[in-house]
CHARMM-style PDB file with segment names, atoms N, HN, CA, C and O in Angstrom:
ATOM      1  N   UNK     1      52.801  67.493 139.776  1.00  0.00      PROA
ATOM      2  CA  UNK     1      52.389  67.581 138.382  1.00  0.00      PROA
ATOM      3  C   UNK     1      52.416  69.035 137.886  1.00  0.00      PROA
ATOM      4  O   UNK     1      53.161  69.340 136.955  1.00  0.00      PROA
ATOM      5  N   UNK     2      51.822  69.715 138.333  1.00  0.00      PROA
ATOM      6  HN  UNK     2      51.216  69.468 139.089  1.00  0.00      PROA
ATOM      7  CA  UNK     2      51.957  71.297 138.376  1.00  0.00      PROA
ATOM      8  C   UNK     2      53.385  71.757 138.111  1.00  0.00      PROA
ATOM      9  O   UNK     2      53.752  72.450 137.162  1.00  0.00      PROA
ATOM     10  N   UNK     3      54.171  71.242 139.143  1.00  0.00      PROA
ATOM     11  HN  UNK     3      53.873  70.679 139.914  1.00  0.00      PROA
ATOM     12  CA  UNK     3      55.618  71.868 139.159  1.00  0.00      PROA
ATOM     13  C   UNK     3      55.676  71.843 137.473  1.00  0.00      PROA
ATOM     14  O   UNK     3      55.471  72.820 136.752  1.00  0.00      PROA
ATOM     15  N   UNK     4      56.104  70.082 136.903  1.00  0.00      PROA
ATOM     16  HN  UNK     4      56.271  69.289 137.489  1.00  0.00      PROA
ATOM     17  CA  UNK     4      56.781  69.920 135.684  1.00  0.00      PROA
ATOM     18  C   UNK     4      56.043  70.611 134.727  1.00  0.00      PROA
ATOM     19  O   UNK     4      56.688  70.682 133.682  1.00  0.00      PROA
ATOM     20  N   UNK     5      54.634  71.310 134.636  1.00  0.00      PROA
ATOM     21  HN  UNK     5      54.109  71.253 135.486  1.00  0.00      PROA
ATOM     22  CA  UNK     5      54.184  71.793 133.847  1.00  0.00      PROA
ATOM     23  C   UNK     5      54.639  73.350 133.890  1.00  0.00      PROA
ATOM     24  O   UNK     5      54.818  73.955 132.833  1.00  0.00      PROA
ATOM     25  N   UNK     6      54.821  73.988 135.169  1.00  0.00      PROA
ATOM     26  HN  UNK     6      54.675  73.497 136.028  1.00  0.00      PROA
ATOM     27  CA  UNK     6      55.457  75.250 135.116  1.00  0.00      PROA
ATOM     28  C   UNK     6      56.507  75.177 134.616  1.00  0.00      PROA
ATOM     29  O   UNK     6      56.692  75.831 133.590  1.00  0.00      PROA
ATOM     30  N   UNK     7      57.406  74.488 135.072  1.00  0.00      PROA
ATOM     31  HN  UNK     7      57.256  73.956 135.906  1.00  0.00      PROA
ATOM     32  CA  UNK     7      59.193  74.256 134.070  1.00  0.00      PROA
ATOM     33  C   UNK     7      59.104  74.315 133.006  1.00  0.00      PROA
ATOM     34  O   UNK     7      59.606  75.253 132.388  1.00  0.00      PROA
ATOM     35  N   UNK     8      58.389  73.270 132.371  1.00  0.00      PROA
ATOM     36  HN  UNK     8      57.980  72.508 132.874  1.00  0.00      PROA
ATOM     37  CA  UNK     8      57.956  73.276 130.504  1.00  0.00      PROA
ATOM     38  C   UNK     8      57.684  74.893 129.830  1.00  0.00      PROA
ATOM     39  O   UNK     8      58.202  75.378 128.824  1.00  0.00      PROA
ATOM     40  N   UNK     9      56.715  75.490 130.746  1.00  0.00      PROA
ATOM     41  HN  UNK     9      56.294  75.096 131.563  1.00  0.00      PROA
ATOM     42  CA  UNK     9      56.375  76.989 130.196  1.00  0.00      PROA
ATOM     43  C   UNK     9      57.591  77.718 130.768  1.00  0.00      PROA
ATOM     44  O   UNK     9      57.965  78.558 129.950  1.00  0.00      PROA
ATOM     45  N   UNK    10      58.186  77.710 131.637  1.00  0.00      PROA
ATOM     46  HN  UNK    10      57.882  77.027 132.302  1.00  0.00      PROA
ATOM     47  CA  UNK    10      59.393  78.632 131.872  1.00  0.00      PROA
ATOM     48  C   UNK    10      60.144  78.266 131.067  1.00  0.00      PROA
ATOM     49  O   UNK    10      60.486  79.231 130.383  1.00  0.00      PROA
ATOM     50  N   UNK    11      60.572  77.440 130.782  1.00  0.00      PROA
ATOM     51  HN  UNK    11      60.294  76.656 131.337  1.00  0.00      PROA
ATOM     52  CA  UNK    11      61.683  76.520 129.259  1.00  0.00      PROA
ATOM     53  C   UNK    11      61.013  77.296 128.035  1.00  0.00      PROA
ATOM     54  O   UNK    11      61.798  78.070 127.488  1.00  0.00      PROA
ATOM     55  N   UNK    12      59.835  77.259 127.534  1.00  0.00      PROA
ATOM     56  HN  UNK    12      59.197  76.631 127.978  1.00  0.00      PROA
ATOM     57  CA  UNK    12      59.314  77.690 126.556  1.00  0.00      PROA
ATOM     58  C   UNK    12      59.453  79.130 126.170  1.00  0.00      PROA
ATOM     59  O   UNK    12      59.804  79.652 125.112  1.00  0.00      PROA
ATOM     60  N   UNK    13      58.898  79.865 127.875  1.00  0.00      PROA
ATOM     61  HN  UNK    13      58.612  79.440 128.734  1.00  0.00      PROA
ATOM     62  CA  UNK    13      59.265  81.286 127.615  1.00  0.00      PROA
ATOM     63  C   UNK    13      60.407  81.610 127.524  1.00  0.00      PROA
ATOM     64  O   UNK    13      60.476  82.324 126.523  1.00  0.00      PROA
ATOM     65  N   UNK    14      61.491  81.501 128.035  1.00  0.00      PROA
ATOM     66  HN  UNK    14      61.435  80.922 128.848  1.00  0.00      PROA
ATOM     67  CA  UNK    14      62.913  81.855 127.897  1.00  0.00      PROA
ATOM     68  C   UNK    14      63.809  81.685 126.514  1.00  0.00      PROA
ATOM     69  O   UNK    14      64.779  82.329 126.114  1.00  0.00      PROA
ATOM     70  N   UNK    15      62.975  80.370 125.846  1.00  0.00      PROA
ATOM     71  HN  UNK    15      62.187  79.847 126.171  1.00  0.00      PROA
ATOM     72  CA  UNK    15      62.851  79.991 124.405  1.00  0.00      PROA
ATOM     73  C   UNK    15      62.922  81.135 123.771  1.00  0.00      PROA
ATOM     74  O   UNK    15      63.776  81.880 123.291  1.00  0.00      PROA
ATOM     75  N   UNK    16      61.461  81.049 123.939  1.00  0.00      PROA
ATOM     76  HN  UNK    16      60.766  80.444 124.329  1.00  0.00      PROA
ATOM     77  CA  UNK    16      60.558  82.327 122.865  1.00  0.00      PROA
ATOM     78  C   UNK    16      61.405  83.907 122.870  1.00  0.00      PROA
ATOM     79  O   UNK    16      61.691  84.659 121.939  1.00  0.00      PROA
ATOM     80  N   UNK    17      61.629  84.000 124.256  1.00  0.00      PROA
ATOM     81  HN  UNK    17      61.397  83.388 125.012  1.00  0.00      PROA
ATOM     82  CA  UNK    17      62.045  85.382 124.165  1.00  0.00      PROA
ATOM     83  C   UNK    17      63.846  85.852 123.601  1.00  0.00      PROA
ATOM     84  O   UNK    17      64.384  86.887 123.209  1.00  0.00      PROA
ATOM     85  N   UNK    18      64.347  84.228 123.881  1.00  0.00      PROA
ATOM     86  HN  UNK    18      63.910  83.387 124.199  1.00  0.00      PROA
ATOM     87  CA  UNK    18      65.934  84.324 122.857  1.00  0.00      PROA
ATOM     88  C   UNK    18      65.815  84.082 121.858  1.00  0.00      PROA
ATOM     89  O   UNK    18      66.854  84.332 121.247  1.00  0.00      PROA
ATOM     90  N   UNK    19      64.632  83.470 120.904  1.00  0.00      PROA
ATOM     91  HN  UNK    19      63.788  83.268 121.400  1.00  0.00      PROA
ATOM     92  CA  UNK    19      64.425  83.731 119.706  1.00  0.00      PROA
ATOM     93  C   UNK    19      64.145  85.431 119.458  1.00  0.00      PROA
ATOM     94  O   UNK    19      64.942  86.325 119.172  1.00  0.00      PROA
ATOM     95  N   UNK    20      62.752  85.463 119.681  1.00  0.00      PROA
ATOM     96  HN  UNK    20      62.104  84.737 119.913  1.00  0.00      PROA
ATOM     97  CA  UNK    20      62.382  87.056 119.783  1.00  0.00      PROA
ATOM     98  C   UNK    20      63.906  87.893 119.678  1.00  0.00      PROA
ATOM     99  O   UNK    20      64.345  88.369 118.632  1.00  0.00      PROA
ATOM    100  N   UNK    21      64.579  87.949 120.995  1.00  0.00      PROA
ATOM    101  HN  UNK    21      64.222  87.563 121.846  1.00  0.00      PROA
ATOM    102  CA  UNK    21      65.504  89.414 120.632  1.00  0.00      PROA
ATOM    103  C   UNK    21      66.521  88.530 119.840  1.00  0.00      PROA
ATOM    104  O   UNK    21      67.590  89.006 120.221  1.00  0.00      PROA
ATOM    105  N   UNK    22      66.816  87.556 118.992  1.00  0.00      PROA
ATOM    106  HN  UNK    22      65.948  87.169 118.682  1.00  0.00      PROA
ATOM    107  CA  UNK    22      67.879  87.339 118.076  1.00  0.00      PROA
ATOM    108  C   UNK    22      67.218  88.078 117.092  1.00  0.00      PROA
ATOM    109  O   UNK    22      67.800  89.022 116.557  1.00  0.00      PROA
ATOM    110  N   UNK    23      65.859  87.713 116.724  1.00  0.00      PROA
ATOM    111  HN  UNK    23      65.386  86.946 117.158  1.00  0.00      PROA
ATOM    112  CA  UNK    23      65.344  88.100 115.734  1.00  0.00      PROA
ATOM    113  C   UNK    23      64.951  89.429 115.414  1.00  0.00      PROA
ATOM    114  O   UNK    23      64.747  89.824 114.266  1.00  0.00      PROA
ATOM    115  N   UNK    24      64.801  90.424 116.919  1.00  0.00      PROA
ATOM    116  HN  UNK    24      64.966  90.104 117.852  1.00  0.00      PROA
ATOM    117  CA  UNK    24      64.866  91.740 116.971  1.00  0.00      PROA
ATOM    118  C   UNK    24      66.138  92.453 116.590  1.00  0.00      PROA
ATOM    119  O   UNK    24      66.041  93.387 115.794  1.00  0.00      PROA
ATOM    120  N   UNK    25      67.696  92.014 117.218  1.00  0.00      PROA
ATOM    121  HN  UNK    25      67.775  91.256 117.865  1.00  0.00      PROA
ATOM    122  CA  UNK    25      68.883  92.234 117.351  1.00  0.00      PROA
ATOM    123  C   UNK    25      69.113  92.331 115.260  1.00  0.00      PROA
ATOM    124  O   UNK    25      69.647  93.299 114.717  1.00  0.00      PROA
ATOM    125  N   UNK    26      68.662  91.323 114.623  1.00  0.00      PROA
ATOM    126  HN  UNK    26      68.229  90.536 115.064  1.00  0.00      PROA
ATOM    127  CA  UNK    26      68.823  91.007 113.417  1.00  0.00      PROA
ATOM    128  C   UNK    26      68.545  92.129 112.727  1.00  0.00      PROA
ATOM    129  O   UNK    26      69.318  92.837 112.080  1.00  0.00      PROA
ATOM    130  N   UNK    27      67.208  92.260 112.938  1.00  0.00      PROA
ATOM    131  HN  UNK    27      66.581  91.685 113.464  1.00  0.00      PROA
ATOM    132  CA  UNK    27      65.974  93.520 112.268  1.00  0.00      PROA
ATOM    133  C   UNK    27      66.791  94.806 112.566  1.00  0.00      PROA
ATOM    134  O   UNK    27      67.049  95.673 111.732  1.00  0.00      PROA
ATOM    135  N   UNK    28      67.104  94.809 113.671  1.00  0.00      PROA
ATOM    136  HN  UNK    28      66.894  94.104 114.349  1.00  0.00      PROA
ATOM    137  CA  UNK    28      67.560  96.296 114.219  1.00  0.00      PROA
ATOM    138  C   UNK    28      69.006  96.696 113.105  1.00  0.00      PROA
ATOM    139  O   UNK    28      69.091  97.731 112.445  1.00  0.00      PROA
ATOM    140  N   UNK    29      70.012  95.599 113.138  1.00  0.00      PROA
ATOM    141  HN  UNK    29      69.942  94.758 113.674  1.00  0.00      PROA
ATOM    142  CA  UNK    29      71.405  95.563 112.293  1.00  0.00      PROA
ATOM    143  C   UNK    29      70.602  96.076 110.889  1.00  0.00      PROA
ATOM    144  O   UNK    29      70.778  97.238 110.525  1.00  0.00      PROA
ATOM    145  N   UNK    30      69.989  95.455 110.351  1.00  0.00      PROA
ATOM    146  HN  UNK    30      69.846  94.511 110.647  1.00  0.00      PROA
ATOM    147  CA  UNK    30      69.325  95.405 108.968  1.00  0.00      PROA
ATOM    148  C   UNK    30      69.300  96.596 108.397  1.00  0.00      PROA
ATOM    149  O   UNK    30      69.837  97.023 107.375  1.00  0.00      PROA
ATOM    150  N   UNK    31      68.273  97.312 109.569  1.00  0.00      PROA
ATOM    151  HN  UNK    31      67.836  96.965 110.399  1.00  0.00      PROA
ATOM    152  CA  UNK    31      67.971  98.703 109.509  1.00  0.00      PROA
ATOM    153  C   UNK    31      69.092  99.467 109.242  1.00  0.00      PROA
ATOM    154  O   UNK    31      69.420  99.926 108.148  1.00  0.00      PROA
ATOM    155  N   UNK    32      69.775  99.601 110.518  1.00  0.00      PROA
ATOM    156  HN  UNK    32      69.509  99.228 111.407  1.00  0.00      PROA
ATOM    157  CA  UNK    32      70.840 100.568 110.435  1.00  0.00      PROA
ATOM    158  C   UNK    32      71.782 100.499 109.597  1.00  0.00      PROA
ATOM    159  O   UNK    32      72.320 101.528 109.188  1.00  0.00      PROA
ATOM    160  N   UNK    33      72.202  99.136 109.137  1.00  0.00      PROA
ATOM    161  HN  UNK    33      71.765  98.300 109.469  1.00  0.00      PROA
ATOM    162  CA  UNK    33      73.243  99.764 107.468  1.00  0.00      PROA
ATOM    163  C   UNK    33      72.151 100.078 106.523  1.00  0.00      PROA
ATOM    164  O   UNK    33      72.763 100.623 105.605  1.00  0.00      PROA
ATOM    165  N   UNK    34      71.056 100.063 106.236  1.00  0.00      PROA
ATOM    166  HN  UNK    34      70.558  99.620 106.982  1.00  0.00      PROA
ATOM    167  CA  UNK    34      70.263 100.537 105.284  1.00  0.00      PROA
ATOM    168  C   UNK    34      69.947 101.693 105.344  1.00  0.00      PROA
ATOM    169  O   UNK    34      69.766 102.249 104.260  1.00  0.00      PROA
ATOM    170  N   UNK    35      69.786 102.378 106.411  1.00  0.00      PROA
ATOM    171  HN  UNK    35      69.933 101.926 107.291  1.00  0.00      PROA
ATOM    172  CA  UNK    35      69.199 103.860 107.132  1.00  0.00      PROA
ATOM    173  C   UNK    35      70.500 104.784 107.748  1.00  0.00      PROA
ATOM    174  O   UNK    35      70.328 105.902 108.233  1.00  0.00      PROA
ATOM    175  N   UNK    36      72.325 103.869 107.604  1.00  0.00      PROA
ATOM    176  HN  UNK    36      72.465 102.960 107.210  1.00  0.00      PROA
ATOM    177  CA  UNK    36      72.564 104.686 108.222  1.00  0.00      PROA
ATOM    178  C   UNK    36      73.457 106.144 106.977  1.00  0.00      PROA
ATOM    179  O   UNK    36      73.764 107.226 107.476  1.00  0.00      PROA
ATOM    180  N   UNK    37      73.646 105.940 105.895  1.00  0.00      PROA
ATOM    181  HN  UNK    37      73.397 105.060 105.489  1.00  0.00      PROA
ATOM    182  CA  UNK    37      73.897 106.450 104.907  1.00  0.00      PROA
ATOM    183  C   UNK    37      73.055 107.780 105.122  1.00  0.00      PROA
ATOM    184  O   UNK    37      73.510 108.859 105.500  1.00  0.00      PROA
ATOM    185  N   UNK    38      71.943 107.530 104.855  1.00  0.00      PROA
ATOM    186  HN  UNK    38      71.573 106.653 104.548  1.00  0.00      PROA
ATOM    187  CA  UNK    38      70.615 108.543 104.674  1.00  0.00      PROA
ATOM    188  C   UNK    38      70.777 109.744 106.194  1.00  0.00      PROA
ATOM    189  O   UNK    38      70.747 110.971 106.108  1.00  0.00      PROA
ATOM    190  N   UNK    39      70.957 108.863 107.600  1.00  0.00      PROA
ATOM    191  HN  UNK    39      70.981 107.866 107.671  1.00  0.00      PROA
ATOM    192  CA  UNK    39      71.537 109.541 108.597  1.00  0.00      PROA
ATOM    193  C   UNK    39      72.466 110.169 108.950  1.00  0.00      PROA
ATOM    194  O   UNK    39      72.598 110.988 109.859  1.00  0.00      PROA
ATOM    195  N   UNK    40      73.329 109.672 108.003  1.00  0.00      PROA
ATOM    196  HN  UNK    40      73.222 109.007 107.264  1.00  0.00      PROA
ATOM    197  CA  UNK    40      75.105 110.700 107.855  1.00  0.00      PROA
ATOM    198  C   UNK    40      74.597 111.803 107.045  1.00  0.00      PROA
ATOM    199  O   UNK    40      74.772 112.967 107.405  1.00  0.00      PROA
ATOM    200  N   UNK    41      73.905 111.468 105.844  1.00  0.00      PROA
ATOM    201  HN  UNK    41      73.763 110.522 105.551  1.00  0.00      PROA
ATOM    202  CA  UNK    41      73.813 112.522 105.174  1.00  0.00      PROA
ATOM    203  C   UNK    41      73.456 113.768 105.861  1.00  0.00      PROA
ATOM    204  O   UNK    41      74.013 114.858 105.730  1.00  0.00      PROA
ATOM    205  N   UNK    42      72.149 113.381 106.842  1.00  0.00      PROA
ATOM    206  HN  UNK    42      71.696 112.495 106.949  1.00  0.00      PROA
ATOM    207  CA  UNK    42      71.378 114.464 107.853  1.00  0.00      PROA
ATOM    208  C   UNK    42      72.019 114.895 108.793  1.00  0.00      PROA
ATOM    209  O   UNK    42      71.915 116.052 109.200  1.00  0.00      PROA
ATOM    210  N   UNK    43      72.787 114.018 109.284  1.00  0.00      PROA
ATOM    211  HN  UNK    43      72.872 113.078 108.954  1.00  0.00      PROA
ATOM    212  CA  UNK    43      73.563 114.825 110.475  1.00  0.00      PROA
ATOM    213  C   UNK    43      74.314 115.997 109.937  1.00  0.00      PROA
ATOM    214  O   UNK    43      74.301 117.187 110.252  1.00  0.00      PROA
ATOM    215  N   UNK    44      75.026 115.269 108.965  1.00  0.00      PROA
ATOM    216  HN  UNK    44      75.037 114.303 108.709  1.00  0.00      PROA
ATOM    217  CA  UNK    44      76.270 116.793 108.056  1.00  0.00      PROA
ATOM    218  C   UNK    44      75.284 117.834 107.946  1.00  0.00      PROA
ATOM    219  O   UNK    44      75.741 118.945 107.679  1.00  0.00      PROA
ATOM    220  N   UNK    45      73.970 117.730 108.098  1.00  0.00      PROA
ATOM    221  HN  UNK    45      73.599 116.826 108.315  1.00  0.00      PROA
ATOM    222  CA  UNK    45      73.314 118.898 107.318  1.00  0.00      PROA
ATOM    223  C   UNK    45      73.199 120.047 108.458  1.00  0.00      PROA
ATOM    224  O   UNK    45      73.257 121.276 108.400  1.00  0.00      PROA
ATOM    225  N   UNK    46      73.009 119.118 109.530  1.00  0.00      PROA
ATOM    226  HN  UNK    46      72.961 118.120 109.577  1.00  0.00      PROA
ATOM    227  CA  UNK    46      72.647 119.721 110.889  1.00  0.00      PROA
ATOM    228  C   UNK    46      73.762 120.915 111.356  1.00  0.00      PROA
ATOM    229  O   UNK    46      74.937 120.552 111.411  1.00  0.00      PROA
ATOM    230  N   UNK    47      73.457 122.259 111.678  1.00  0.00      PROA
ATOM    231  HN  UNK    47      72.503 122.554 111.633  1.00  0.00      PROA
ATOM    232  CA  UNK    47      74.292 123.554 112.071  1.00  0.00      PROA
ATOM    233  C   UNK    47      73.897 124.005 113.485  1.00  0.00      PROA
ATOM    234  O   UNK    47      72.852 123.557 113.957  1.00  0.00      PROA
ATOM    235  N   UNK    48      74.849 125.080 114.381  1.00  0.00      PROA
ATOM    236  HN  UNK    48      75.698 125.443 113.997  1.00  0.00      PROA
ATOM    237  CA  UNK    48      74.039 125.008 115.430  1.00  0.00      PROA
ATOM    238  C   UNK    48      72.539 125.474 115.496  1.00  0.00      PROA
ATOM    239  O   UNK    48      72.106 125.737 116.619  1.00  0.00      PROA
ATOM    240  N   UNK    49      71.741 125.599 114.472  1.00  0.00      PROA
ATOM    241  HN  UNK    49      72.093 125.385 113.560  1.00  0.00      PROA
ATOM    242  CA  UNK    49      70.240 125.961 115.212  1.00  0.00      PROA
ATOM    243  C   UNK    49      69.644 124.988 115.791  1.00  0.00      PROA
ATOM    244  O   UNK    49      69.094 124.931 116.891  1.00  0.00      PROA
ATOM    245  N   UNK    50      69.844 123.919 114.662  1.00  0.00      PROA
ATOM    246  HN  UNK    50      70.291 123.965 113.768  1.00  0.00      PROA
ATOM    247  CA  UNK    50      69.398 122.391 114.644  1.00  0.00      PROA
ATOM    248  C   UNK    50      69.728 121.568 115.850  1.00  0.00      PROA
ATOM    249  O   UNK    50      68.979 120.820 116.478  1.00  0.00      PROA
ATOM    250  N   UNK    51      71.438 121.946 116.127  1.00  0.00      PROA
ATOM    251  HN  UNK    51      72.046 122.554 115.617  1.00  0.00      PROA
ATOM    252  CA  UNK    51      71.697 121.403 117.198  1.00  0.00      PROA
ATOM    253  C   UNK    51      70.841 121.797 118.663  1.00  0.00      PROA
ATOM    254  O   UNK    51      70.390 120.987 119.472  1.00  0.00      PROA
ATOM    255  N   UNK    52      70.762 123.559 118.740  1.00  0.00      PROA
ATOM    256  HN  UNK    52      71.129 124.217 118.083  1.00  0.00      PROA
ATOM    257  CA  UNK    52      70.402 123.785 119.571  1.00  0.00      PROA
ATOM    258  C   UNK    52      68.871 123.425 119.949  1.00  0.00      PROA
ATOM    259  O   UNK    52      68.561 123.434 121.141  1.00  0.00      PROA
ATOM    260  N   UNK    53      67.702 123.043 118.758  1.00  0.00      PROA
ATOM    261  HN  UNK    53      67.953 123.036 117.790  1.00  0.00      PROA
ATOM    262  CA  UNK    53      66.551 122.726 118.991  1.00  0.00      PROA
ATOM    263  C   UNK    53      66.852 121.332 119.392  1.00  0.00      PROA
ATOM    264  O   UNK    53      66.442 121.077 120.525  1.00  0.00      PROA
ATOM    265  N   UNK    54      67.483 120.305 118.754  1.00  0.00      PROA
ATOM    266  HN  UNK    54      67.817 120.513 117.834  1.00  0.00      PROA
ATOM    267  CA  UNK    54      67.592 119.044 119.511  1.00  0.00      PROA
ATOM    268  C   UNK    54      67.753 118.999 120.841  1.00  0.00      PROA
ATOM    269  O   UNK    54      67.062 118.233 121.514  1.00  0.00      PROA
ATOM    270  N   UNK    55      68.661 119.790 121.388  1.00  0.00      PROA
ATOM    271  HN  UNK    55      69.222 120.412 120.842  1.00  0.00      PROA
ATOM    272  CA  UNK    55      69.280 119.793 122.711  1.00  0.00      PROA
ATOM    273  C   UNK    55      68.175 120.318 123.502  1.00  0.00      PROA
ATOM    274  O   UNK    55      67.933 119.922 124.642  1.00  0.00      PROA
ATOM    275  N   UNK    56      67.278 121.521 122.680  1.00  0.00      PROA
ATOM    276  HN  UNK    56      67.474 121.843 121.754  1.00  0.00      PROA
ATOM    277  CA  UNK    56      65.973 122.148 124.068  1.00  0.00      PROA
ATOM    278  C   UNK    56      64.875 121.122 123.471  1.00  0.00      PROA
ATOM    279  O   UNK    56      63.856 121.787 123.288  1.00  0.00      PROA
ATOM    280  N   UNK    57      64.663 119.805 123.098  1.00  0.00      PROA
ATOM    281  HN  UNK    57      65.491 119.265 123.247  1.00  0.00      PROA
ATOM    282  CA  UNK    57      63.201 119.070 122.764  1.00  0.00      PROA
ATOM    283  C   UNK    57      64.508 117.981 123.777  1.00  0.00      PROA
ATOM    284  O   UNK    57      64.198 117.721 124.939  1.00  0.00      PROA
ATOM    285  N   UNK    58      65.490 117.590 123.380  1.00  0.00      PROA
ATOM    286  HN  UNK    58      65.742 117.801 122.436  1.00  0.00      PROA
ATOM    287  CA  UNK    58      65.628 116.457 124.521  1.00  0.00      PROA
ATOM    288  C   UNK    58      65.375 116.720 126.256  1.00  0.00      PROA
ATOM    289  O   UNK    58      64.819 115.965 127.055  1.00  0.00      PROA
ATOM    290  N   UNK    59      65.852 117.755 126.441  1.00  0.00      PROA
ATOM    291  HN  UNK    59      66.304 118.368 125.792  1.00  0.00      PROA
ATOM    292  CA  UNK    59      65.594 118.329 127.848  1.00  0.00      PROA
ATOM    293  C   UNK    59      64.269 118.730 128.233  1.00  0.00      PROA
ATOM    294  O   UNK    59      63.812 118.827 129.372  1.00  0.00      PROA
ATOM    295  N   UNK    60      63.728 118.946 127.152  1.00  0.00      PROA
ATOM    296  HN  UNK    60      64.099 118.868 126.227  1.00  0.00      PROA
ATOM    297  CA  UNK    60      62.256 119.145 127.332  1.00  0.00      PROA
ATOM    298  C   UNK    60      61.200 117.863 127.474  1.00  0.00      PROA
ATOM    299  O   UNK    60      60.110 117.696 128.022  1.00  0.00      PROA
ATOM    300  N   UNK    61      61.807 117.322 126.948  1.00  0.00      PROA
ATOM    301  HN  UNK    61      62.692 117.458 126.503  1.00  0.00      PROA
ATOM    302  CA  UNK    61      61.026 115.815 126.618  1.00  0.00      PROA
ATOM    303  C   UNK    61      61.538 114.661 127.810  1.00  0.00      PROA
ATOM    304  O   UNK    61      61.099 113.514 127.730  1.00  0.00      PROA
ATOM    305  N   UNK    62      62.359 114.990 128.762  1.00  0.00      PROA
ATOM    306  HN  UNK    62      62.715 115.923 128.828  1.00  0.00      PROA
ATOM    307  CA  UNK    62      63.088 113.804 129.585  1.00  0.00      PROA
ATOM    308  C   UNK    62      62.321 113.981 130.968  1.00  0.00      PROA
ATOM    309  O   UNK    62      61.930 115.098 131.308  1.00  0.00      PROA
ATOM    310  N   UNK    63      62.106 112.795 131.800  1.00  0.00      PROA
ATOM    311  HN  UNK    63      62.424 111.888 131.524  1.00  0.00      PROA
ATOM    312  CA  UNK    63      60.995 112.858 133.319  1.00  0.00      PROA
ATOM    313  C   UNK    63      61.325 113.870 134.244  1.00  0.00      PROA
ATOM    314  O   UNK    63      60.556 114.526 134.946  1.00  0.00      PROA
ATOM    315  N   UNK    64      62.785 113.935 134.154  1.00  0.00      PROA
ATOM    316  HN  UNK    64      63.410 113.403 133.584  1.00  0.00      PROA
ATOM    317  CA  UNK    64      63.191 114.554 135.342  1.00  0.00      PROA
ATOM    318  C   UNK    64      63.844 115.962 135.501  1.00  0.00      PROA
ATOM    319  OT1 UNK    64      64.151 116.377 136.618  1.00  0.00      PROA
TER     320      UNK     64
END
């Protein structure tokens, strides 16, 4: 009895979570043609200082 009740919730979760990232995958697309205009604009703006602070906060900011 147990078993068929674990299957049902493993069926359910695997459900839930290919809904979830369709519905994440969706949101995420949404964003980025809406946000990515505004991001071209910023990148063009970016010269090497900009570059070079990105490059010392990513290396600065990574575990290893």
């Amino acid at each position: 009895m147990a078993t068929r009740w674990r299957a049902r919730a493993a069926g359910a979760a695997l459900a839930i979570a290919a809904v979830g990232s369709y519905v994440a995958g969706t949101v995420s697309v949404v964003a980025l043609m809406l946000l990515g205009a505004a991001a071209r604009r910023l990148a063009l703006r970016f010269g090497p200082p900009e570059y070079f602070a990105l490059s010392c906060s990513a290396f600065s900011s990574s575990p290893t």
